[in-house]
C-alpha positions in Angstrom: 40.7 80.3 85.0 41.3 76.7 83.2 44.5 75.4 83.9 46.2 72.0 82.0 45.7 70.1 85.6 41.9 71.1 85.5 41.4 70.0 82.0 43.6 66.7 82.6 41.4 66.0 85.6 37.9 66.4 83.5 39.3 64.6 81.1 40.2 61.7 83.3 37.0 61.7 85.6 35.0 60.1 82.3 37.5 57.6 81.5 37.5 56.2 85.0 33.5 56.3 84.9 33.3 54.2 81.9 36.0 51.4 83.5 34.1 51.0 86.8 30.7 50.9 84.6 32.2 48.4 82.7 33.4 46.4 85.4 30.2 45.9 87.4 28.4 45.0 83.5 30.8 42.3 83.3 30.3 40.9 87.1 26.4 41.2 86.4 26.7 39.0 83.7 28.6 36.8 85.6 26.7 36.2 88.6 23.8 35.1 86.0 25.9 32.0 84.9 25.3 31.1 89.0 22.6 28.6 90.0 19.8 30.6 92.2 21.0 31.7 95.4 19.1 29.2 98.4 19.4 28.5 101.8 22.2 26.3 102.9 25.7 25.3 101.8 26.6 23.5 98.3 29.9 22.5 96.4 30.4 22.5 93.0 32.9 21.0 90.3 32.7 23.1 88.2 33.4 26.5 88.3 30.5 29.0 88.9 28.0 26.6 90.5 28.8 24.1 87.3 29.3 20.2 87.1 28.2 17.6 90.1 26.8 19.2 93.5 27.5 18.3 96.9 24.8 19.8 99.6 26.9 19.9 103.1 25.3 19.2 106.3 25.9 22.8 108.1 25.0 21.2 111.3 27.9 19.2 111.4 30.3 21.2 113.1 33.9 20.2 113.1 34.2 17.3 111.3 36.7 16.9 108.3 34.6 15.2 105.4 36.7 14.3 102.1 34.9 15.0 98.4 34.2 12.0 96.0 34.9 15.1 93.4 37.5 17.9 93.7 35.2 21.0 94.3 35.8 24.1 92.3 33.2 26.9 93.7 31.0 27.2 96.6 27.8 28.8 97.6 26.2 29.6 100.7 23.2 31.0 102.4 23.5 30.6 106.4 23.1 32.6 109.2 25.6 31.0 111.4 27.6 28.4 109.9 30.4 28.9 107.1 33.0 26.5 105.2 36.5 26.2 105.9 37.4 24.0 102.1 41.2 22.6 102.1 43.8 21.9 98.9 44.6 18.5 100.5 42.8 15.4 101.7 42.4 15.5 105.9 41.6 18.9 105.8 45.7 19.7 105.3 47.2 22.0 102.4 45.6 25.3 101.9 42.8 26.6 103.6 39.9 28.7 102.1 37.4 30.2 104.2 33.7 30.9 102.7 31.9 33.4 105.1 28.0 32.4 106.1 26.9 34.4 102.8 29.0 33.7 99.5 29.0 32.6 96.3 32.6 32.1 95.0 35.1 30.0 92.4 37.9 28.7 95.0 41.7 29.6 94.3 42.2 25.7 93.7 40.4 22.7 94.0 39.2 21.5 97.1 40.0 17.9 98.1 38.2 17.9 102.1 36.2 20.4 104.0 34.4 21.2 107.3 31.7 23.2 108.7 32.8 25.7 111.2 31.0 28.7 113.3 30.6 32.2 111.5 
């Protein structure tokens, strides 16, 4: 026996299908805007891999390094390293953590950054 609940529920299950289908279409076409994924760590200006690039030296644990150009997405390909990328100069104000594998627009620009261990 069909009851209002059973009907509300088929008619629900489609609607929610077609929202999450839609979703991953748009973050396909997203990640296509994205330079090709390569080994190593690299900053952009732009947002989704856009504008001037700086490569970072992953084997320079540590060490607070300030951009020549606020940053505005990241990506990296690294076994063992990831990026710690800070709001402020110094490596002070807000701090954003990257992960070894990742390819991201930042909450806000980066001003300074520095390598640390995954």
């Amino acid at each position: 026996m069909f009851t209002i609940r059973t009907k509300l529920r088929g008619a629900v299950a489609p609607a929610i299908m077609a929202v999450a289908l839609t979703g991953l279409g748009a973050g396909t076409a997203n990640a296509a805007d994205w330079p090709t994924l390569r080994e190593g760590a690299y900053l952009y200006s732009g947002t989704t891999g856009a504008g001037a690039v700086t490569k970072v030296d992953l084997g320079d644990l540590g060490t607070c390094h300030a951009l020549s150009e606020p940053a505005r997405s990241v990506q990296i390909a690294n076994g063992s390293a990831s990026l710690e990328l800070h709001s402020g100069p110094g490596c002070t104000g807000g701090a954003w953590r990257s992960g070894s594998l990742a390819q991201s627009d930042l909450p806000w620009a980066a001003l300074s950054y520095r390598v640390v261990a995954a």
